[in-house]
N, C-alpha and C positions, 0 to 999 in steps of 0.2 A: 748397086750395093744393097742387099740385101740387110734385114732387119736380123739381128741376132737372136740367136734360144736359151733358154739357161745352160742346155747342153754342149752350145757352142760357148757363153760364156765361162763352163768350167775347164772346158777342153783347152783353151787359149791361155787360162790361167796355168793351169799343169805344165804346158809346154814351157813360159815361160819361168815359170819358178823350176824347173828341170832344168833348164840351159843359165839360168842364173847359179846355182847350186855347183854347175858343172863347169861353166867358166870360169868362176868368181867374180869380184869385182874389178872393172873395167879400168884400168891407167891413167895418170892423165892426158897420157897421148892419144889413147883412144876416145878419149872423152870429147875432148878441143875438136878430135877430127869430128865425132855424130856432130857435136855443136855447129863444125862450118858447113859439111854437108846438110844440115836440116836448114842454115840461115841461105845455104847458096839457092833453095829449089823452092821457098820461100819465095825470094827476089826473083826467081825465072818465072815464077807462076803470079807475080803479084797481078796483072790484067786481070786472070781468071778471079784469084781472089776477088778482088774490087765488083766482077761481074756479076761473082755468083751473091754477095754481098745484095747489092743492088735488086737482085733475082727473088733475094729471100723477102728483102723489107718492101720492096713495091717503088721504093721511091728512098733512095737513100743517100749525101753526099759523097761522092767521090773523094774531096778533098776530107772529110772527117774519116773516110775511108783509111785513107794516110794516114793523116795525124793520129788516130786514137787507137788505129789495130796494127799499123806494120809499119811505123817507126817505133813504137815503144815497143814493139816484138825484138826486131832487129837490135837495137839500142838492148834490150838486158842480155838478148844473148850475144851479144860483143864484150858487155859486161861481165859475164860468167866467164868466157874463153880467156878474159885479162888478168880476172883474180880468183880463177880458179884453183893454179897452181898453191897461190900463199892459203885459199880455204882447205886445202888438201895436205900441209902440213902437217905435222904432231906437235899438239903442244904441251911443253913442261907446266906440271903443277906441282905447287909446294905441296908436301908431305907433312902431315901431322906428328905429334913429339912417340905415338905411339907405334908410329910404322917407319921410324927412320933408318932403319936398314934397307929398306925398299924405296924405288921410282914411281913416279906417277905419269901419266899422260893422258892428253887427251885425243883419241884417234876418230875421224868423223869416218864412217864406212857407211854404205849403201844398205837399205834394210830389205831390199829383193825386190817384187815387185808393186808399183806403185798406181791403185785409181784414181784416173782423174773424171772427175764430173763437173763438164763447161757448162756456160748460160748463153743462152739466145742471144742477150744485149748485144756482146762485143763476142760473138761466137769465134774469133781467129784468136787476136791476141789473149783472152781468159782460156783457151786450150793451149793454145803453143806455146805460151810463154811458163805455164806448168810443166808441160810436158819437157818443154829444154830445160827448168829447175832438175827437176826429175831425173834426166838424163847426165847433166854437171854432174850432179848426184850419187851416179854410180847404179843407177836403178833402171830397173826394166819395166813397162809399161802399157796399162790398157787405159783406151780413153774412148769416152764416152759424151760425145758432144751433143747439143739441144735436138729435140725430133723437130723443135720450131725453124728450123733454119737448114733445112733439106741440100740446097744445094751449094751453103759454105761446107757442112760435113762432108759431101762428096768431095770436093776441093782438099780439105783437111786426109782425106783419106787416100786421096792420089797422093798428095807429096808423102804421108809417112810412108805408105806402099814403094813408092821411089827411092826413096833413103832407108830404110830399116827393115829387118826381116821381121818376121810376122811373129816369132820365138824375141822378140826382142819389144819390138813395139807394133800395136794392134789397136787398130779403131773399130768400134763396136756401135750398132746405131737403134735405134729404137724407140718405140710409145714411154709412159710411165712407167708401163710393167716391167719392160726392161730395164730401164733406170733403178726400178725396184731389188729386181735381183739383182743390181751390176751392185749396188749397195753394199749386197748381205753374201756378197765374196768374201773369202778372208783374206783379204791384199793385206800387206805389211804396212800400207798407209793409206788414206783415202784422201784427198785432196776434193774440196766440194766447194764453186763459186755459184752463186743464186740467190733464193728466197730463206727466210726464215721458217718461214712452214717448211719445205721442201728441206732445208738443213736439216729440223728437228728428227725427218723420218731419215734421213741419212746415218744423222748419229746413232737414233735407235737401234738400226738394222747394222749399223756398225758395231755396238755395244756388245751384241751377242758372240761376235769374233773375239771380243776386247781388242778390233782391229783400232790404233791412233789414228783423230782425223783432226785435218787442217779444214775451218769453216772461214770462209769469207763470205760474208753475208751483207743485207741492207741494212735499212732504217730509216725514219725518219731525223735526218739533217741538218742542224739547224744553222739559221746566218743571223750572228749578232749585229746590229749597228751602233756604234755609242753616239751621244747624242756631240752633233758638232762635225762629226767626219765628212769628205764631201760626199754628195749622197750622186753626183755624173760620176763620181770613180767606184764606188760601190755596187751600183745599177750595171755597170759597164761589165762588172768582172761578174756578177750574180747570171746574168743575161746570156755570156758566157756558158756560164756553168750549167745553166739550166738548159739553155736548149741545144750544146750539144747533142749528139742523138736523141733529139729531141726528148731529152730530159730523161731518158733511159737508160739511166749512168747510176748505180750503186752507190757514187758520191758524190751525187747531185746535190746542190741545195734543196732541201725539202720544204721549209717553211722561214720566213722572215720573220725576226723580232727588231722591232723597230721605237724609237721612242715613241711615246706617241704625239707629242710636238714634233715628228718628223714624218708620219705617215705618208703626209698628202704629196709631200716633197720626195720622199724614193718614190711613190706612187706615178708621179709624173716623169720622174730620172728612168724609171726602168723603163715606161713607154717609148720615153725615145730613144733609151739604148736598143729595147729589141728590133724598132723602126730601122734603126741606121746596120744593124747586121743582118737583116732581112728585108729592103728597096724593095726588092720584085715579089713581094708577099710568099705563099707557100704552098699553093696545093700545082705541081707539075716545076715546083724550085728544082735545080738542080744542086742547090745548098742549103735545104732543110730536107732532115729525116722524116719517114713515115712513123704511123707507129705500128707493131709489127703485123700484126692481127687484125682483125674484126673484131676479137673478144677483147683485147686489151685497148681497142678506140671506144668499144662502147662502157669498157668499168669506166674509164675516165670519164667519159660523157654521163654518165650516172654520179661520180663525186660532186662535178658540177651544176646537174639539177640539182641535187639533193642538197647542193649545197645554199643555190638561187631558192629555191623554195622553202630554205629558211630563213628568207632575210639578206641574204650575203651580197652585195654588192659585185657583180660579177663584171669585168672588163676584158671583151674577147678583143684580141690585137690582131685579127684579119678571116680570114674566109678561110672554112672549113671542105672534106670531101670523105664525108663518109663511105663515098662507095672505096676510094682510093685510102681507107686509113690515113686519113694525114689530118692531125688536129693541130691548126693555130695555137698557140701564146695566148695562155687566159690569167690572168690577174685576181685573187679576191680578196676583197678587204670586207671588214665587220665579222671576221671568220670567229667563231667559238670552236673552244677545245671537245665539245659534244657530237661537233658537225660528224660526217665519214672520212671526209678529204682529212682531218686529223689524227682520226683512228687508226689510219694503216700507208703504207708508206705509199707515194703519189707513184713515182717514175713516167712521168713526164710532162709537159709544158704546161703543168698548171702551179701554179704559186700562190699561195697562201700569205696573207702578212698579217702578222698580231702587234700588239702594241705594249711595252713596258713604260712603269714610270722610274724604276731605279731600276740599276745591273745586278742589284740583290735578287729583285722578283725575277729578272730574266735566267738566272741563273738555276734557279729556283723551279723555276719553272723548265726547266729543262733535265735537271736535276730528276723531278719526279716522274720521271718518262723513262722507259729502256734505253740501255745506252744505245744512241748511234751510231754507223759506222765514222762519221763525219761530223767535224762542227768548225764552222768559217765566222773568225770575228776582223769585223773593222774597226779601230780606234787607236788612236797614238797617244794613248795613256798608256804607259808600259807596266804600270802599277795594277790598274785595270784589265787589262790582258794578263 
């Protein structure tokens, strides 16, 4: 699989907005069927999946393999082919006193063709699971998945190759550059999951079309605690959250706010919650993630100096392997909002914990930050929630 050109990326667009123009928009029968044939070859290839998975990260669960890319693949496109039919209605709207001689309705149609631009993290289901919207949808498609994760996009590009004509749907692969131009195509929608830097130049290079884009983006996270909750059920589900793909999850918890009469006590709950989901520690686990690179085990190994060398109390929860990318569960408390690990979003196993003394300043304090994708509270004050 060859890397794409601008030449190739306009050539594939034309075809496809040609054959979109000239079919028109697709049935629902024809729709349900691309949805079972894309979820059947899916499930035929899910080993390869899983391997090439594995292939890309160095060292990656198997079982998070499942859980996080191809049952929530599966599962929405079962959910598209169920209610797909009642989203493809027309629906009546009331008419105002000025136009009552007239109907209204509202008719959802397909807007031609549609880019998608996946991310490294969860490179299967953040492609396919756009791609089958897209497809419900009524739309034709080029996708564009991470240059970081070589051999899931080969994977990705056999099954669409096996299910869809290349006039219909098309995988395109490449550096930045290319990502750059796939950008500044004029598709009818752009569809972009990743970074906020990486967003901003998507929108830009999309503005120029006045192409519509859909941005799912990060952030920094945050996980309330109210003071009094148990802090083993909190630890338990944070721990979770965090080192799934070893913490390389867009809605990862980013940082903890904790009373600070509770500090010391999540402090010790989370050590032993990450203890009991990780026995056989992590570097050659076969249930912990690597992290994906070289470049992104040494940013994080740089938050966490940066962060020891001012002061920070830093708590590593097992043995590291630099050559293999795979970073342990690190902990830090006495963290200030000045540090780096605060500046910019972590995406992976390291955690931050700061301290409130009322829900007003934690609020408050989160408040005066850009919004998050995410924010997880514990407390059974429903008032307070």
């Amino acid at each position: 699989m060859s890397d794409a050109t601008p030449a190739d990326l306009n050539r594939i667009l034309d075809r496809q907005r040609a054959a979109f123009l000239q079919a028109g928009p697709p049935d629902l029968k024809q729709r349900r069927t691309d949805l079972r044939r894309l979820k059947a070859e899916i499930l035929q290839r899910r080993t390869e999946i899983v391997h090439a998975l594995k292939t890309d990260f160095g060292q990656r669960s198997e079982r998070e393999s499942a859980i996080v890319e191809l049952i929530p693949l599966v599962q929405s496109i079962n959910y598209m082919i169920a209610h797909l039919g009642h989203w493809m209605k027309p629906e009546r709207r009331h008419v105002s006193a000025y136009f009552q001689c007239g109907r209204a309705w509202v008719v959802r149609q397909p807007v031609g063709v549609v880019g998608i631009i996946a991310p490294w993290n969860y490179p299967v289901s953040l492609a396919l699971v756009p791609l089958a919207t897209a497809i419900a949808a009524g739309n034709r498609a080029m996708l564009k998945p991470s240059e970081f994760t070589p051999a899931t996009s080969a994977v990705i590009d056999e099954i669409v190759r096996a299910t869809f004509p290349a006039d219909q749907i098309s995988v395109v692969t490449g550096n930045g550059d290319v990502g750059a131009a796939f950008s500044a195509l004029p598709f009818d929608h752009i569809l972009f999951t990743g970074s906020t830097a990486v967003g901003k130049k998507v929108a830009e290079a999309a503005a120029r079309n006045l192409t519509p884009v859909t941005l799912e983006l990060g952030g920094k996270s945050p996980v309330v605690i109210a003071p009094g909750f148990s802090m083993q059920q909190v630890a338990e589900r944070v721990a979770f959250g965090k080192l799934t793909n070893a913490g390389q999850t867009c809605i990862a918890p980013d940082y903890v706010l904790v009373h600070e009469d509770d500090r010391d006590a999540f402090a010790a709950a989370y050590q032993d919650a990450v203890k009991k989901l990780h026995p056989g520690g992590y570097v050659g686990s076969p249930d912990y993630t690597a992290i994906l690179n070289q470049h992104h085990y040494e940013r994080l190994s740089g938050l966490i100096d940066n962060a020891e060398a001012q002061g920070v109390q830093v708590i590593r929860l097992g043995s590291d392997s630099a050559t293999d990318h795979v970073l342990a569960p690190v902990l830090l408390l006495n963290v200030t909002t000045q540090m780096a690990v605060m500046q910019e979003e972590i995406f992976g196993p390291v955690l931050p914990v700061l301290t409130y003394r009322t829900l007003d300043e934690a609020i408050a304090f989160i408040n005066a930050r850009p919004r998050p994708l995410a924010l997880y509270y514990f407390g059974d004050n429903r008032v307070e929630r």
